[in-house]
Every structure is written in C-alpha cells, then in structure tokens.
C-alpha positions in Angstrom: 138.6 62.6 80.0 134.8 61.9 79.3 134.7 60.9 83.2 136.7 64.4 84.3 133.7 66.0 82.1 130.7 64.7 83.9 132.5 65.3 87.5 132.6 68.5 86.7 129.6 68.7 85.4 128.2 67.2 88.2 130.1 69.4 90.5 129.1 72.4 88.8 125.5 71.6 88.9 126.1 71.7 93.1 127.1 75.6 92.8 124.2 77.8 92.2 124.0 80.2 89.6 125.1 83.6 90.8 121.9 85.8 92.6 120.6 88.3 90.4 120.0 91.5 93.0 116.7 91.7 93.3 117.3 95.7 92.2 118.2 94.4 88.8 115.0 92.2 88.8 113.0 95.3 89.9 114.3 97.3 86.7 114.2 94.7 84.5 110.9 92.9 84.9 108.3 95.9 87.1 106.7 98.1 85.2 104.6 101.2 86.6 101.3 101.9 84.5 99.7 105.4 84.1 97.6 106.7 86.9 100.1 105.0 89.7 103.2 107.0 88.9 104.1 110.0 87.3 106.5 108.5 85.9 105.5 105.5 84.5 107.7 102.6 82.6 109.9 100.6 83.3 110.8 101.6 87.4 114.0 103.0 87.6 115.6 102.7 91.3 117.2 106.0 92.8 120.9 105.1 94.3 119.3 105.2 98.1 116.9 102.7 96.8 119.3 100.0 95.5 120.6 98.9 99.0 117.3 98.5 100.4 116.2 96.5 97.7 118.9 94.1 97.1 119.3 94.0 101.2 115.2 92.7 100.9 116.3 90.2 98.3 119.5 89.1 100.6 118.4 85.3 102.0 121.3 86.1 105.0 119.2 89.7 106.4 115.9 88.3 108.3 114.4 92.3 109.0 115.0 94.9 107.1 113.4 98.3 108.9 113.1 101.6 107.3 112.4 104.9 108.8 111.2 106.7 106.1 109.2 110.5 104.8 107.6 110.7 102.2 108.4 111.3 98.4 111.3 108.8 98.5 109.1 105.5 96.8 108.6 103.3 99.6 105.2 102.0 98.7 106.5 101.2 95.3 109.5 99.5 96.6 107.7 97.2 98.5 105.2 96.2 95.9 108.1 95.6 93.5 109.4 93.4 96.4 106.3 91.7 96.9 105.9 91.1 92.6 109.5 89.6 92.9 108.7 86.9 95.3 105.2 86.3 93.7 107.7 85.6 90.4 111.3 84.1 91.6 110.4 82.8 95.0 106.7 81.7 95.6 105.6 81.9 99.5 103.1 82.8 102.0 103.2 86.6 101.9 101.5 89.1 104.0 101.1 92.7 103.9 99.7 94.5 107.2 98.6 97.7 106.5 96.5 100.0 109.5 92.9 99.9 108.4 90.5 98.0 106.3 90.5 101.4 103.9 94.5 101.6 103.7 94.3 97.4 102.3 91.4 98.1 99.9 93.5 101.4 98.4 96.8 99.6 98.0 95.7 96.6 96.7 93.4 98.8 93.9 95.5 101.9 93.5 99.2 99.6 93.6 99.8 96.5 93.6 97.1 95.2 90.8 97.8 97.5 88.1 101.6 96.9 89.0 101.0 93.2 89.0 98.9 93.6 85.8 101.7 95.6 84.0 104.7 93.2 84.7 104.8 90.6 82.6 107.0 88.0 85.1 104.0 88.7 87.5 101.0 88.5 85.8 102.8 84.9 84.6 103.1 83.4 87.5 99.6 84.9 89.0 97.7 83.4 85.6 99.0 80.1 86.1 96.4 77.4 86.7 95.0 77.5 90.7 94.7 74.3 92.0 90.8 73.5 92.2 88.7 75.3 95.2 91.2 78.2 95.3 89.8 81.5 94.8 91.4 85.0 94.7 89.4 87.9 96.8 90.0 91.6 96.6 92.6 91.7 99.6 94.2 88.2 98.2 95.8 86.5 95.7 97.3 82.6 95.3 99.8 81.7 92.6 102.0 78.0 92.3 103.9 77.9 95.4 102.3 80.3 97.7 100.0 83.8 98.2 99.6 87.2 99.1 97.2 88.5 101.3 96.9 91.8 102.7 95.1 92.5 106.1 94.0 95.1 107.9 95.9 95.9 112.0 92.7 96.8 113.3 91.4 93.1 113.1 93.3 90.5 115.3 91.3 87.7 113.7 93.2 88.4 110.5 96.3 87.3 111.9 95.0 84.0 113.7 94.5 82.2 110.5 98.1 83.3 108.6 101.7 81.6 108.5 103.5 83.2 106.2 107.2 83.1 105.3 107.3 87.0 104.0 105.8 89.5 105.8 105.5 93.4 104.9 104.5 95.7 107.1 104.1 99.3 105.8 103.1 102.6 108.0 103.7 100.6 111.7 103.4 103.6 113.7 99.9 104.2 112.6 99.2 100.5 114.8 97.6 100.4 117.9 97.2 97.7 120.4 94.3 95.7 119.8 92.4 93.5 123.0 95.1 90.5 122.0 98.2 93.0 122.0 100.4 94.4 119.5 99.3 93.9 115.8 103.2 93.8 115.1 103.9 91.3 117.2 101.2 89.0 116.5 102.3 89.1 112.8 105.7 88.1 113.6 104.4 85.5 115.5 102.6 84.0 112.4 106.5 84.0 110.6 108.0 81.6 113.5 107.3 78.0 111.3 109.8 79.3 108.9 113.7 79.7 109.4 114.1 81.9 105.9 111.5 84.4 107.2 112.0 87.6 105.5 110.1 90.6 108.0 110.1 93.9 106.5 109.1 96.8 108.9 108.4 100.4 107.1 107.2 103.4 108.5 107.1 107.4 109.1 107.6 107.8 112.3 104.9 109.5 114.7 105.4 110.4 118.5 109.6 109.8 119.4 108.5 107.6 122.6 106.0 105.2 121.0 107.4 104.9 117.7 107.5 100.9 116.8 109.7 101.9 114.0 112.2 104.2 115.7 112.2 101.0 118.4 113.0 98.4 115.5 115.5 101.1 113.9 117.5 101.1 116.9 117.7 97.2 117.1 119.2 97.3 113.2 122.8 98.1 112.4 121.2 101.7 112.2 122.3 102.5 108.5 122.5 106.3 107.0 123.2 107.7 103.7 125.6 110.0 103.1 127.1 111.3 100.3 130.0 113.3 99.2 130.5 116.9 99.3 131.2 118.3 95.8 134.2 120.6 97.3 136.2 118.3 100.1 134.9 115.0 98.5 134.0 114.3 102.5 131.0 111.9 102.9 127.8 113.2 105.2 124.2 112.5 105.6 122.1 115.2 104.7 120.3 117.1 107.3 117.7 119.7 107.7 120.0 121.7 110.5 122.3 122.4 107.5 120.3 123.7 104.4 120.1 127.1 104.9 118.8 130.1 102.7 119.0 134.0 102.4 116.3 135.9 105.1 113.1 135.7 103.3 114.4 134.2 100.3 113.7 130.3 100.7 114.3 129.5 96.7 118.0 130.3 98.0 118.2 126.9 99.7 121.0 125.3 100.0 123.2 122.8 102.1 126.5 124.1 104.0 129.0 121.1 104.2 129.7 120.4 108.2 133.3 119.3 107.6 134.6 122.4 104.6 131.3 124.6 105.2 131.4 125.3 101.4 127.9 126.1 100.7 126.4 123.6 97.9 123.8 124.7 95.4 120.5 122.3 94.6 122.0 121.7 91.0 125.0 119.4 92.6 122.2 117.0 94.5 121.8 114.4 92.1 125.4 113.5 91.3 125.5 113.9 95.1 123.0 111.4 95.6 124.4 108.8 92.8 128.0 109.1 94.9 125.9 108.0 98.0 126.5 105.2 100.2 124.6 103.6 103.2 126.9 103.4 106.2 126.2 101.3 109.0 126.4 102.8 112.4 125.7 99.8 114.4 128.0 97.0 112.2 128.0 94.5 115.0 124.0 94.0 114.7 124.0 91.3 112.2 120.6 89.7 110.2 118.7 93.0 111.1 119.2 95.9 108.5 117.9 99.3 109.0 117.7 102.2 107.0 117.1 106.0 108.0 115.8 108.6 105.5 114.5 112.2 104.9 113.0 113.9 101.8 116.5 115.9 101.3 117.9 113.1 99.3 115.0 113.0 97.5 115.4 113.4 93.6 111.7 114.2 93.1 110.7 118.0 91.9 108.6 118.4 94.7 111.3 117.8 97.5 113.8 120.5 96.1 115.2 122.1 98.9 113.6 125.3 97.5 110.6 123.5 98.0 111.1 122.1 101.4 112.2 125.9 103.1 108.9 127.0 101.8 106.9 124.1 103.1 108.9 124.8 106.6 108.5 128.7 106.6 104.7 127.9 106.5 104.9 125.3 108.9 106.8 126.3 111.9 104.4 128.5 114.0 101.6 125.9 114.2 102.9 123.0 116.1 100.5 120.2 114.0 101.9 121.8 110.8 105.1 121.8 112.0 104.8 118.1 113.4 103.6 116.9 110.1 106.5 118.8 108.4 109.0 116.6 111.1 107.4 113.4 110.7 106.8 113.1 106.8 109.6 114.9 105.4 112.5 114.9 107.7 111.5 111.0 108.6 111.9 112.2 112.6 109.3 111.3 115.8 107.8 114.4 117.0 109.1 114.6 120.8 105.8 115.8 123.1 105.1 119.7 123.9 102.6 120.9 125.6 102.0 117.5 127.8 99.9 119.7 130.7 98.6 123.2 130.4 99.0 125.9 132.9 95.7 127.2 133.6 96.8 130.6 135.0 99.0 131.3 131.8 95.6 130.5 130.1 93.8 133.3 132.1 96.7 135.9 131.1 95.5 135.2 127.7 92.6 136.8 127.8 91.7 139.5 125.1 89.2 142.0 125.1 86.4 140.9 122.4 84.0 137.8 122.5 80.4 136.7 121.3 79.2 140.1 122.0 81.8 141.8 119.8 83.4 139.2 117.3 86.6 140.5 116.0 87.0 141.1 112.1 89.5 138.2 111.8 87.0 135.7 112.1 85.0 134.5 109.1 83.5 131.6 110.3 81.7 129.9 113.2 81.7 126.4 115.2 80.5 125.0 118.5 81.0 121.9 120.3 78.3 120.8 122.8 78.8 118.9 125.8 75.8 116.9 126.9 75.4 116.4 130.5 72.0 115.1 132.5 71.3 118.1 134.0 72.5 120.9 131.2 74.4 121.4 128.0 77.7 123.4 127.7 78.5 124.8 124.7 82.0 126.2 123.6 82.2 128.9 120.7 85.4 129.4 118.4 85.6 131.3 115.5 88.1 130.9 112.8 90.4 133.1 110.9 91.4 132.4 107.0 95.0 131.6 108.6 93.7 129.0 110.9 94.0 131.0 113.7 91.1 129.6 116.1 89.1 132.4 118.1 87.6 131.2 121.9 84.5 133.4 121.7 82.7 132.5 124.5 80.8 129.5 126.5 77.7 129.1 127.1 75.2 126.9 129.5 71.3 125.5 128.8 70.4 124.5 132.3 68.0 121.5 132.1 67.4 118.0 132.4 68.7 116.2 128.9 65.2 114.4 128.8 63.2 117.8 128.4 62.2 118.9 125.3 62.6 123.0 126.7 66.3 122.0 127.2 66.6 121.1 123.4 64.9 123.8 122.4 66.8 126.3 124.3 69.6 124.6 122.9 68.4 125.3 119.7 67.8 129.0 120.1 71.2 129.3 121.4 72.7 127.5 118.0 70.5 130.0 115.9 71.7 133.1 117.5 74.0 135.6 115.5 76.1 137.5 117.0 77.8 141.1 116.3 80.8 141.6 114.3 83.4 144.1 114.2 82.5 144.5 110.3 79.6 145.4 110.5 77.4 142.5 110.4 76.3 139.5 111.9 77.8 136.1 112.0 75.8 132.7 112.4 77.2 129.6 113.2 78.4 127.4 110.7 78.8 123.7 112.5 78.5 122.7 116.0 79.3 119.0 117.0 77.2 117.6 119.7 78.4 114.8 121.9 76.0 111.4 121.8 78.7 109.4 123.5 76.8 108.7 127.1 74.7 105.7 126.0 71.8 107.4 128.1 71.5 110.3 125.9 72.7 109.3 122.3 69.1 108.8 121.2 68.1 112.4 122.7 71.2 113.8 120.9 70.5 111.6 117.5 66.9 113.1 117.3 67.9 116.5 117.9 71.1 116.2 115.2 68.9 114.3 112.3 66.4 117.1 110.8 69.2 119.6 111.5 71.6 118.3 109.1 71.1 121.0 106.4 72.5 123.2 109.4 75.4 120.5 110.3 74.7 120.1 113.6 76.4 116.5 114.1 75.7 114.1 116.5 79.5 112.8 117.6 81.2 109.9 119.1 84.2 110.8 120.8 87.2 107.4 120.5 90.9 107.5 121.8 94.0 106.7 119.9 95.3 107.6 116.8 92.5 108.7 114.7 91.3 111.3 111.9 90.1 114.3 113.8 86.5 113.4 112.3 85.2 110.9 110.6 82.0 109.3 109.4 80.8 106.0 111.5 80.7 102.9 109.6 77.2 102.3 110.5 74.3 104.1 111.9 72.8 103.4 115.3 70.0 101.2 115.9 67.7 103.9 115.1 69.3 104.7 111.9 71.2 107.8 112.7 74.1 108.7 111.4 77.4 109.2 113.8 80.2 111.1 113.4 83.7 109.7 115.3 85.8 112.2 116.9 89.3 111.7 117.9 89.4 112.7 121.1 93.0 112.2 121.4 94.0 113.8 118.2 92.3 116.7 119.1 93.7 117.1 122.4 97.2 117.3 120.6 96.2 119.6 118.3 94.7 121.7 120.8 97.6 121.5 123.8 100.3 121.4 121.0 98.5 125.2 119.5 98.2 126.6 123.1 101.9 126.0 124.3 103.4 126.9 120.7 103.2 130.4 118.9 99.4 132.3 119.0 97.2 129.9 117.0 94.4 129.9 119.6 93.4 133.3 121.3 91.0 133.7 123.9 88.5 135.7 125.0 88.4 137.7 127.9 84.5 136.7 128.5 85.3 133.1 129.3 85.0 132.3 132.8 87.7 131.6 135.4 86.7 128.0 135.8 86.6 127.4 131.9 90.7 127.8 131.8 90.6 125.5 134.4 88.4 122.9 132.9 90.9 123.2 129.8 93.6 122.3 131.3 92.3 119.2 133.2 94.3 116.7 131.3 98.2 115.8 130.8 99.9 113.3 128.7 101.2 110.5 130.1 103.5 107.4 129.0 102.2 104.0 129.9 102.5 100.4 129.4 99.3 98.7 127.0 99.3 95.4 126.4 103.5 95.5 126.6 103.5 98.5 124.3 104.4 102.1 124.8 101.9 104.5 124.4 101.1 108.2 125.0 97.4 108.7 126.5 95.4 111.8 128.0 94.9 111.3 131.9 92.4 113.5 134.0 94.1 115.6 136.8 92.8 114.6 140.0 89.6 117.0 141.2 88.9 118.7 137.9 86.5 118.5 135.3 87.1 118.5 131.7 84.0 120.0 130.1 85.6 122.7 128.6 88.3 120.5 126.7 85.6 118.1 125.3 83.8 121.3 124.4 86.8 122.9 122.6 87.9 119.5 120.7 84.4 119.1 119.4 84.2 122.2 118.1 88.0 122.0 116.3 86.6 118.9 115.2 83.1 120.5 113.3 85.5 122.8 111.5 87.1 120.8 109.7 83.5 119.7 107.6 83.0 123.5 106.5 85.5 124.8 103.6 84.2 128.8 104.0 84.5 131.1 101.1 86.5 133.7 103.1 86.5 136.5 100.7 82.7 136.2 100.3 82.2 136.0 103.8 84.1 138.8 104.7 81.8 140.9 102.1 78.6 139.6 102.9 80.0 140.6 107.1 80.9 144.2 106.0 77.8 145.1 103.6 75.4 143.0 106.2 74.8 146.9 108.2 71.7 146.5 110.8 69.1 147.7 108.9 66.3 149.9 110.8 63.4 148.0 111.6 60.9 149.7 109.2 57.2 150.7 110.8 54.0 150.0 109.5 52.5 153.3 107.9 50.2 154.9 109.9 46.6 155.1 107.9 44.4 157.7 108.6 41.1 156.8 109.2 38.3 158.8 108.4 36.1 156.9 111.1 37.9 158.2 114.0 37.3 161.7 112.8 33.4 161.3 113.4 
C-alpha cells in the first residue's frame, strides 16, 4: 500500500498543475494606480478582452495579432501581459514601440506605476540583480530575464536583443529603416527560442500597407459577435448597421441584420457579456488574430450616441473622416484622391483673393518656396470650420544670395490685405523652406530674428510623420528647424481637394499654379520588401505650388486664433482717413 502511495505520488508530481488563464492572473494580481486609468483598482477585463488575454498566456498560439481602435484597453492589456511574464514566467522581453518619445511615455505614463502597484511584480522586479546589472529608463532585469523597450526608428536597437517575448504595439506607425522592416528584424531576434510568444497590435492606417491588416489575414481572422436581444442570433457589430433618426444622433442604435429589430444602447453590455470570438479562418493554427471596433466598447465615451456625433462632424473632411475609420471602427483607410485633375482645379475658381479677402477667413499663413533664382509664396486663409482659403501666389524675383531678394520677401510677408469686413488682415505664420543645403543658412538667418512673427525656417521629410514638428537639434549655426511632413501633408491636402469643399480657390491664382498642384500621384511600391504608398512627380511638371500649399497647411497648425476676437477687431478695423498736418498761418509770409 505504502509503495501504491509513493507511485502515485510520483506519478502525480509528472502532471502539472492545471494553467491559471492568464485573465485570472490579470484580475487577480494587476492593479491600475490613479493618474493611468479612470478607473483605477484592481483591472477588471471586459468579455472581448478575456480571449485575447488567455489566447497571450496559451504556450500552443506563437502570434497573437490584433487589429484594434481605440478606447477598447489595448495598451493596458499588454502591459498586464508583460507584468505576468515578468512574475510567472521570467524571459527576454521586448516591447517595439515607433519612436524614441512613444518608449519614454509608455514606460513613464504605464508600465512603471502599473509595475509599482502590483504587488507579484514589483516582487519579482525587487529581487536581488546579479552584480553589474543595472536597470535604465527604457529597461528593466529581474531573476530569469528582462524587459526592454526600444524605439523602430533605430535598427541598432534590435542588433543587440534575443528575446523570447516580443510585443509590438502601434505597427502600422513603422517604416522601413536602411536595414529593412523594423518588424521583421524583431522577429528575427525571437528565432533562438521554440516557445516564442510574438504579439503584433495595431490601428490600422492606409488598407494596402497596413502590416497589421497583412498579419490579420495570416491569423485564423477571429471576430466578436454577440447575440441579438430579440432572435438570440449571434453578429459582429458594425458601423453600416447603427443608425439614428435625421439629425437626431443621440437616437443611435444598431438594427439586427438577421430580425432587423432595432436595439437600443441600454442592451449593449449584456450584449457584450454574451459575446464570443469566432474564428473565420479555423484551419490557421498557432497564429491568433483578433478584429475590433469601438462599438463593443463599454466605455462612456464610445456610446453609440457618442460615436454618430463624432461621425456627423467627421464625414465631409476626408482626414477627419480617415481618423474617424482608422481609430474607432479599427478599418485601413483605402486611398482617394491618389492624382488631381488640374482642369477640375481651374473650374474651382471663385471670385475673391488677396485683393478682396472674404469674411470667412480669420486668419492668415504662407508657405515659401525657396528657389536660386526667386521665392514663391502661397497664401491661404482659414475659416473657424477649417475650411482653407487659396488666396493668391506670389513671386520675389531674385537670386537667393541677395540681401534685396530677402528684403522684398519681407515686405511681401508684412503686407495686409483688404477684407470683406471691413479691415485688414496680416499674416499670422508663414513656413519657409531651408531644405536645399545651399540655402538653409540664407533661410535660417532670415527666420531667427523673426520668430516673434513665426516665420519658421522648415525641413520638409517623407513618410509617416506629424504634419510639423520641432527638429531635435539645431543646425550647425544654432538655428532652430522645424520638420514638415511632406507626405502627410500631401494627404491632407489631395484627400480635401477630391472630397467635399474644404479647400476653395481663388480665382486670381494662375493657370500654371493648378497645374503645379497637381504634379504628384500616389503610388504603391516595393521598399526594402515592404509595401508602401509614396508621392511620385508626373513627368514634365513642377511642383512648386504643392510644396507651397503644404507649407503653408503646415504653419497653421502653430497658431490657435481667437476667432471671435478676430472677427471684431476685422469689422471695427474701418480705414481710417489719413489726417493732414494743420496748416499754420504764418505772419512772415504776409510781409
């Protein structure tokens, strides 16, 4: 009997101890502190969350891939991932992240007061290092392994990593770099391993170029549906089926495809607790993949209420209405308005420009193009709605190396001009290109002592950049650059022009300046083995007129007018009479 005992002792001690899900860990050991959540506590998973979590945690799934909007916890997810591996199963972890500034704000703003608050984690990160380990701002080591997270934009960071985890949040914000795909070099750095875990999350961008969409598609491609409260039949939620009364948006509600009973906001979350992730794809196995929009969301600020609000103000203006896609329906944007038509552009043209400035516009910018033997300057004033004005362009013959060049170009930025209140109306910002090598020091000395008057000297860069941005460093001269990009204004500026009336032209622009604007198309090419969408000159045309126009979208957005103020100081600004000298008498000239 005593020898049946230890047998089975001994036998027993071969079976492991049944997996806690790693969404029960989660609840039980993460806490969120004040300041990082609004709700902060213990974290309690929503029902969509659950799945992903415990299909993180699974040991038989090697990539997990979300395609995900916003407001639905993702970046709290994956640091509660990260703190359970740190605690239950110590490795080399690695979190890629787009930029330098995205590593520096996660690590402060999430994962150390996350780490700090959970008690499991903070245990295993205060354990004794071994000696000439040290913990940086972007890493950490504990018993058994570490977590660093690095930046996309740096290849070198990924040379000196293997890591047997590997998160990788906001891919479609990744670019090539000169050694190829940031993604795939990260991978590479989880070959060594055969219990790799790769976890690939993102809101997706352009439909063509999205890594995430690409990775989705490669998964089993799961969706979450839940049931309807009046057949009981299971769907996944989508933004084609909430509808509301005309004009009445708080009416939102979703229309079941299969019964068409309409469903009121107030059923959503026992909707959402009765949801379950369907596979689409259930012969893909060891790659999961998870699709989700805001609609399932169970936070106040994705109500569908909410959301037909957000939608109502974002569906004439193509960037709005991209952003509105991408972040909360979790879709790629699919390309409009990849070449202009230069002649629709001249049928534009409206009868007002710099000579008579229409009463919509309350503000003023200019983008400068610099070549060597003149300047061209674009003019676009801007409505409180966003609408963008073309005013006029204007050219300062002159070699770029002569002072009377700069100072005609000088004049020309002081100028007011008329407006249809009553008043006059300066400019506000103008952007000046200092991207030729031969004249950024011209441009630099003309920008620096007119600050006060933000006149910027600008770097124009490609890819998937803010619109503007401050340069990391100043120039060898010590001037401060500002980064434009180039490309992300283009969008903007081709996605306005071929959708609704956001940008209006005036009738005083020249032929050849519609023609100028629309000397670039998109195009799809090949980078390094990755798709991407780039801006490609049309054969025999120049583009001055589109540098012009994105520099000057790109100096608006560094003013924040007071619109009602400016549209009373335009309409009490009357051209006053120029008053005389009085005319003395003199009793001299009498003699």
């Amino acid at each position: 009997m005593e020898i049946e005992t230890v047998r089975a002792r001994a036998l027993r001690a071969l079976i492991p101890p049944p997996r806690l899900r790693l969404s029960d860990w989660i609840e039980g050991n993460v806490i969120l502190p004040e300041g990082v959540s609004a709700q902060p506590g213990p974290v309690r998973l929503w029902p969509f969350q659950r799945e992903i979590a415990d299909t993180i945690g699974a040991p038989e799934v090697e990539r997990v891939t979300l395609v995900k909007p916003v407001r639905v916890g993702f970046t709290t997810l994956l640091t509660s991932a990260a703190a359970a591996y740190v605690a239950n199963d110590p490795a080399p972890i690695l979190c890629l992240l787009p930029a330098e500034a995205d590593c520096r704000d996660y690590m402060v703003s999430d994962v150390e007061p996350i780490f700090s608050a959970s008690t499991a984690v903070a245990d295993a990160l205060g354990e004794d290092r071994e000696e000439g380990e040290r913990n940086t701002l972007l890493s950490r080591r504990f018993p058994g392994g570490s977590l660093k997270v690095v930046a996309a934009r740096a290849p070198r960071n990924l040379r000196r990593h293997n890591v047997r985890v590997l998160f990788i949040d906001e891919a479609d914000g990744m670019e090539a770099t000169a050694e190829g795909s940031p993604i795939l070099l990260a991978e590479r750095r989880t070959l060594s391993f055969p219990d790799r875990k790769i976890v690939l999350g993102s809101t997706p961008v352009h439909q063509e170029t999205s890594h995430v969409l690409r990775a989705y598609a490669q998964s089993d491609a799961r969706i979450f549906e839940v049931p309807c409260p009046a057949c009981g039949t299971f769907s996944e939620i989508l933004w084609d089926a909430i509808i509301w009364d005309e004009g009445k948006p708080e009416s939102a509600r979703w229309c079941c495809p299969h019964c068409r009973a309409e469903i009121e906001e107030r059923h959503k979350p026992a909707m959402v607790a009765g949801g379950a992730w369907r596979a689409t794809q259930p012969h893909v196995q060891g790659h999961a993949g998870f699709r989700l929009n805001a609609l399932v969301s169970l936070h106040t600020n994705a109500s569908w209420a909410r959301l037909a609000r957000e939608f109502i103000g974002a569906k004439d203006d193509p960037t709005t209405l991209q952003t509105f896609v991408n972040t909360i329906l979790g879709q790629g944007w699919r390309g409009e308005g990849d070449e202009l038509d230069d002649e629709a552009l001249a049928e534009r043209a409206e009868d007002w420009g710099l000579e008579a400035v229409p009463p919509e516009v309350l503000a003023l910018t200019a983008g400068c193009d610099v070549q060597h033997d003149r300047i061209e300057a674009t003019f676009i004033g801007w409505a409180e709605d966003g609408t963008a004005f073309v005013l006029g362009h204007r050219i300062v013959w002159g070699a770029w190396d002569d002072e009377g060049t700069w100072s005609e170009l000088d004049q020309l930025l002081k100028q007011s001009f008329p407006h249809a209140l009553g008043g006059r109306i300066t400019l506000d910002a103008a952007a000046i290109d200092a991207g030729d090598g031969t004249t950024m020091h011209a441009v630099t000395g003309f920008a620096m002592p007119r600050t006060r008057r933000k006149v910027l000297a600008i770097k124009g860069a490609p890819g998937n950049r803010p619109l503007i941005e401050r340069a990391g460093s100043k120039t060898k001269t010590g001037a401060r650059l500002w980064i434009v990009g180039v490309d992300t204004g283009k969008t903007l500026i081709f996605g306005r022009l071929t959708r609704g009336n956001t940008i209006r032209l005036s009738g005083d622009l020249p032929r050849v300046w519609h023609e100028q604007l629309a000397s670039e198309r998109v195009v799809m090419s090949y980078l390094r083995g990755q798709p991407v969408r780039r801006f490609e000159r049309i054969p025999g045309r120049r583009a001055e007129a589109l540098d012009c126009t994105v520099y000057g979208f790109a100096a608006r957005q560094i003013i924040n007018p007071d619109w009602e103020r400016r549209r009373a100081e335009l309409a009490q600004a009357k051209v006053q009479p120029r008053r005389t000298a009085p005319v003395l008498q003199s009793e001299w000239m009498k003699r």
